[in-house]
LONU-374860 format. One record per residue (C-alpha): residue in one letter; x, y, z. Coordinates in steps of 0.05 Angstrom, whole numbers, plus 5000, padded with zeros to 4 digits. Example, Ala and Ser with C-alpha at 12.3 -4.5 7.8 and 13.67 -1.06 7.14 Angstrom:
BEGIN
a524649105156;s527349795143;
END
This chain:
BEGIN
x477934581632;x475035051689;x470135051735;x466835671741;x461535931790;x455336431769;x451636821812;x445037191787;x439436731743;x436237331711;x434737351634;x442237601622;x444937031666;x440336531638;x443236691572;x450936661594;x449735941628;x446435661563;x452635961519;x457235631576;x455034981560;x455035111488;x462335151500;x462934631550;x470534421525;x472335101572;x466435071618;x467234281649;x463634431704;x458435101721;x455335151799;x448935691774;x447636031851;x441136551861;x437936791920;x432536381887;x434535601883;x428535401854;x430735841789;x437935471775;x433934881787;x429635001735;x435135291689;x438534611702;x433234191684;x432434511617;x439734341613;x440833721623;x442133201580;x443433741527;x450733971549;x457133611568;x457934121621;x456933871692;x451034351724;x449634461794;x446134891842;x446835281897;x443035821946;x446536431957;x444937151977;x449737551943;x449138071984;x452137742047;x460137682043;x459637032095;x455036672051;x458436831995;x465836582024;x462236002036;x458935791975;x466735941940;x470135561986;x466535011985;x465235051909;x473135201892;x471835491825;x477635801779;x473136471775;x465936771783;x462837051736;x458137581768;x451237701729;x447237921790;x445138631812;x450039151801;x449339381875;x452538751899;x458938811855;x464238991916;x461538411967;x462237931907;x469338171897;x470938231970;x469537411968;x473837371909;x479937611938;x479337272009;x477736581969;x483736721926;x479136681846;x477837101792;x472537611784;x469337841722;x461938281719;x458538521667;x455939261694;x460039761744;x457839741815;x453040221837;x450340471902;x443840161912;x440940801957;x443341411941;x441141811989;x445141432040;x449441902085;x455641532077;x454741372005;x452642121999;x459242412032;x463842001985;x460342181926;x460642951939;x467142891959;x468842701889;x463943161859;x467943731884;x474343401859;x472843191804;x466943591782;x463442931758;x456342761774;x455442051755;x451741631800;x455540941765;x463041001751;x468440531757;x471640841809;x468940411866;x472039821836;x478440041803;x480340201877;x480839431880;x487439481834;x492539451883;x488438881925;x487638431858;x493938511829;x498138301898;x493837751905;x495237511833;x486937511818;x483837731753;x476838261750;x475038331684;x469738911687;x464339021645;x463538401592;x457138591570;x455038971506;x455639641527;x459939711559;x463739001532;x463238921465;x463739671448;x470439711501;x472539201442;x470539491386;x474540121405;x481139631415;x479939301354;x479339981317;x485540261347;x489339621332;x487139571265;x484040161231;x487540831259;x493741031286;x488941521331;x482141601350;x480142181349;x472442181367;x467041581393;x459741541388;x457740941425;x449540851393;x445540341415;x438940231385;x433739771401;x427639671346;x424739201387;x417339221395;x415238801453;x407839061454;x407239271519;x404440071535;x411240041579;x416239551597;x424739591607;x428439051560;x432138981623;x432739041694;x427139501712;x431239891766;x437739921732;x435540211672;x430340681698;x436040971748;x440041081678;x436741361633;x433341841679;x440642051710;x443842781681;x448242561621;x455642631611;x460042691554;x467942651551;x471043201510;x478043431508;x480043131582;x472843471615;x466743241629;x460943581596;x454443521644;x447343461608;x440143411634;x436442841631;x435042701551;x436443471533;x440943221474;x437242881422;x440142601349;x436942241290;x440841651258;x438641171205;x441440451228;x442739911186;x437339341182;x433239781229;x432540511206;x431441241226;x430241261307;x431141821357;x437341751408;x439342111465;x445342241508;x446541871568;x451941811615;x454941061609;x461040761646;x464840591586;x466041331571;x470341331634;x474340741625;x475240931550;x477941581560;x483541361604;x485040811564;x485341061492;x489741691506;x488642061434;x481342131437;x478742801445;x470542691451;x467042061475;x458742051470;x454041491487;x447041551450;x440741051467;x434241051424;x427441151460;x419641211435;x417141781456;x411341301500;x416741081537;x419141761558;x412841971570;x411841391621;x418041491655;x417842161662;x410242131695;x412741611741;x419341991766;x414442591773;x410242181831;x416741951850;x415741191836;x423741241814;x426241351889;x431140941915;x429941231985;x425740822029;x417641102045;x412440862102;x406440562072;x402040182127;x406840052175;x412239822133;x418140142091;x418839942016;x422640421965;x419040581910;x422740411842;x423539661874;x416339661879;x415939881799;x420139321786;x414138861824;x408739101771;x412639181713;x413538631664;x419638161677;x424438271613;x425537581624;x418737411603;x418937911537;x421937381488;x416837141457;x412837771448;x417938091422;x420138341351;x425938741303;x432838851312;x437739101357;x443539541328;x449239661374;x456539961365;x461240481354;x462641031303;x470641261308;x473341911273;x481241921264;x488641891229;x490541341199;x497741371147;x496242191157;x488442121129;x482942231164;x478741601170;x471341441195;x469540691214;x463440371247;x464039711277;x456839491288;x452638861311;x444738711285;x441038271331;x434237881313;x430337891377;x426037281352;x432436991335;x435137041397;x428136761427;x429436121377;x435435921403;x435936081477;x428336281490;x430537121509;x429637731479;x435938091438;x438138491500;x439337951550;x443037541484;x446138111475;x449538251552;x449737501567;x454737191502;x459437721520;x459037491593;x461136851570;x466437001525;x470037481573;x469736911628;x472136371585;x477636811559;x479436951635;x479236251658;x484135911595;x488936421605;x488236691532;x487537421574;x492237381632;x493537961665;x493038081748;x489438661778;x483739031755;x482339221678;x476039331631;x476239011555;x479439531519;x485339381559;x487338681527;x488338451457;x481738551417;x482337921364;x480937341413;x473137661429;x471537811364;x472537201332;x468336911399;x463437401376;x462937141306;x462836421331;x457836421388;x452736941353;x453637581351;x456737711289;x459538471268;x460238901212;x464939361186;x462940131148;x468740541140;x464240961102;x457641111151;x454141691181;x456242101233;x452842381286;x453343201292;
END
């Protein structure tokens, strides 16, 4: 029985709340707090009458550490579960440890302008160190380690998809299906056709800062840096079929190389249309993808938050759209002396998805995990103080979650690779 308090009411977050009170036997109570009320209002009306789980609402801006205290304090949940902006991830942990709860997110914090001077010395800093270019890492909040772990606290990091599920997948592999990995390819495919010329399944600025970011692989203990989309693969997934993917950084690599000592080579791959790359890159071109404020009639606005403004909110792409979703992990390795390939996998109906909970299949897909990792935070079933991402706790627990709450996976140990 926990109360538990959410900040963010976003399409992800929407979806997290509705599987909270699908599981209202862990969830008792859920406080849903926005920097827009009238948005958990809504959320709660829908709610209501529906759930056993007690639902209220709150105002917050997550982006000020007094407010935040506040709102905890006066809340006293067992842990927050963080589906807001990735940019806000440190002052929402910050108010975790002086309010003495538990913190899990589902995406690694990131700098929200990047051409800040402070922000900019830190980062070369560990450019030079490091020789790692990422503008998203972990390393922000792993730094929290020693501050969670005195102070008895749990963050969870990442219980999303990817990273989330896949930091899961690669447990549950190395638990049961090799005695080492050897190689990951993390793919993640969306067949999704929402109709629009151009539209991001989610956040707008999140995702256009990622995919148009150099890309990074891990192979034997380096990074490998890559330009923007300059490695490009064909793979023919299951229930969806032959789509172009292309190398992109992604925070899991990071966490997965420390944490799964034999592997040698960690990729991520994400499929795009060609229309969408042709969009994006035209609009980083006139530099609508700037994070660094501009002067237009008297008053600043940065560009890419103005994108966001026209764009379409994913939120509202349920309905339109239609296909699957194919998301997970192909793992080389040893297992009894024999080499051994496996791919642990997830389809996702996006009208499916828009059936049940009224969203699209990549805010279902982010926002069940969110849930699951909280409610296996706040009953104890993972129990460990300090700081740690998903592939760092026993695997079986999630994955039957997964199979119960609806995102059921598959198992190939004979697939594809990817060259």
């Amino acid at each position: 029985m926990s109360k538990v308090l959410i900040i963010g009411c976003g399409g992800v977050a929407s979806v997290a709340i509705q599987k909270c009170c699908q599981n209202s036997d862990v969830f008792t109570e859920i406080c849903i707090a926005s920097r827009t009320k009238a948005k958990c209002d809504a959320l709660k009306i829908k709610l209501e009458g529906k759930t056993a789980t007690k639902i209220t609402t709150a105002q917050v801006n997550a982006d000020h550490l007094e407010e935040l205290t506040a709102l905890i304090r006066s809340y006293q949940p067992k842990a927050v579960l963080n589906v807001a902006l990735p940019y806000q991830d440190l002052t929402i942990m910050d108010a975790c440890l002086a309010c003495g709860v538990d913190y899990i997110d589902t995406a690694n914090y990131e700098p929200e302008n990047t051409d800040d001077p402070a922000w900019r010395a830190i980062y070369e800093k560990r450019c030079r160190e490091e020789g790692f270019t990422a503008f998203f890492d972990y390393s922000w909040q792993w730094a929290y380690l020693e501050k969670f772990t005195k102070a008895g606290l749990t963050a969870l990091l990442g219980t999303g998809f990817d990273p989330g599920v896949t930091s899961v997948f690669s447990a549950y592999a190395q638990k049961h299906y090799f005695d080492e990995i050897h190689t990951i390819d993390i793919l993640d495919c969306n067949g999704g056709d929402h109709g629009y010329p151009f539209a991001t399944n989610f956040n707008p600025e999140i995702n256009l800062r990622e995919v148009s970011a150099n890309g990074s692989y891990w192979e034997n203990g380096h990074w490998i840096e890559t330009r923007p989309m300059e490695i490009k693969r064909e793979y023919d997934f299951p229930q969806v079929g032959k789509k172009d993917m292309y190398l992109l950084h992604h925070e899991e690599i990071e966490s997965l190389a420390k944490n799964i000592p034999s592997v040698r080579r960690i990729r991520f791959f994400m499929t795009f249309g060609q229309s969408y790359l042709t969009h994006m890159k035209c609009l980083e071109n006139v530099g609508m993808l700037s994070t660094s404020p501009v002067l237009f009639e008297g008053k600043e606005i940065v560009p890419i938050q103005f994108l966001k403004a026209l764009l379409p909110d994913p939120a509202s792409l349920g309905p339109r759209t239609v296909g699957k979703t194919n998301i997970g992990c192909i793992f080389t390795g040893v297992k009894d002396g024999k080499e051994k390939t496996v791919f642990i996998y997830n389809v996702c109906d996006h009208q499916a998805c828009y059936r049940e909970l009224g969203s699209q299949a990549i805010s279902y897909t982010t926002g069940v995990p969110a849930m699951i990792g909280t409610s296996l935070v706040v009953s104890g079933i993972w129990n460990k103080k300090g700081v740690f991402n998903l592939e760092e706790f026993d695997p079986d627990p999630y994955m039957n979650m997964l199979n119960q709450y609806g995102l059921p996976w598959i198992v190939d140990e004979s697939p594809a690779t990817v060259e």
